[in-house]
C-alpha positions as CSV (number, residue, x, y, z in Angstrom):
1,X,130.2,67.8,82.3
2,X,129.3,65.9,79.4
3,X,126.5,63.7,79.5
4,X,126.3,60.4,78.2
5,X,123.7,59.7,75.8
6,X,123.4,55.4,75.0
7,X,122.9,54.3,71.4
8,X,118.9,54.0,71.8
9,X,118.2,57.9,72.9
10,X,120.7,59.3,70.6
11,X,119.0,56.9,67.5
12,X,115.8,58.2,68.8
13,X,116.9,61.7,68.8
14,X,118.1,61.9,65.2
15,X,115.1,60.2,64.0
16,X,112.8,63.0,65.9
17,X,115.4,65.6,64.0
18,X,114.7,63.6,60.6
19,X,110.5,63.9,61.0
20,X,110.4,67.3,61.9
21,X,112.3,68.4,58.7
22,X,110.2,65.6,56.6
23,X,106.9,67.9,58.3
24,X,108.4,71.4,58.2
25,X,108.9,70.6,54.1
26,X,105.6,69.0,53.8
27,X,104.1,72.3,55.6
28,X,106.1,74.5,53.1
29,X,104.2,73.1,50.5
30,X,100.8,74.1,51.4
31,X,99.3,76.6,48.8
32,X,98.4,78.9,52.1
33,X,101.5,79.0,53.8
34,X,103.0,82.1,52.4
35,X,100.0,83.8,53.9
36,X,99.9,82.1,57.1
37,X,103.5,82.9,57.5
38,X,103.1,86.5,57.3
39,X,99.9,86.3,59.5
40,X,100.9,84.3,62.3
41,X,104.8,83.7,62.5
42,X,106.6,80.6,61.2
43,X,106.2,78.1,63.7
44,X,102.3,79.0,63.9
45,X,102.1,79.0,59.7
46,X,103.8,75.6,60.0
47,X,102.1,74.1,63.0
48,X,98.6,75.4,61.0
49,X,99.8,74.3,57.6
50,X,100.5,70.8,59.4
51,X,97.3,70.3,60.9
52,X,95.3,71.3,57.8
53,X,97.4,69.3,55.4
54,X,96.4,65.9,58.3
55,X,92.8,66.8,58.9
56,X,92.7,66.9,54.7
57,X,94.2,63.7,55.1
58,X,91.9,61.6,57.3
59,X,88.8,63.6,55.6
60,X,90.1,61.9,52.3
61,X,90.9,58.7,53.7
62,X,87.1,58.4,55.1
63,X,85.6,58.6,51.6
């Protein structure tokens, strides 16, 4: 049985989808994740490369 989704979740979903491609593309991008990759697995390496790209980020933005 199929369930419905209305027009707001399934908006909501495919903007989720959209983001986490936007971040997993930003994450690829860090000079470190190559190694991190090989070190910890791809969704760590990405989740890692994520949080140090943000915490750069707001460091920067404090100056």
């Amino acid at each position: 049985m199929k369930k419905e989704l209305n027009h707001a979740d399934y908006i909501s979903k495919e903007l989720a989808k959209k983001y986490n491609k936007e971040q997993h593309e930003k994450a690829k991008t860090h000079p470190k994740f190559e190694h991190l990759k090989s070190e910890l697995g791809k969704k760590q390496a990405i989740d890692t490369a994520l949080h140090d790209l943000n915490i750069g980020n707001s460091e920067r933005s404090m100056k």
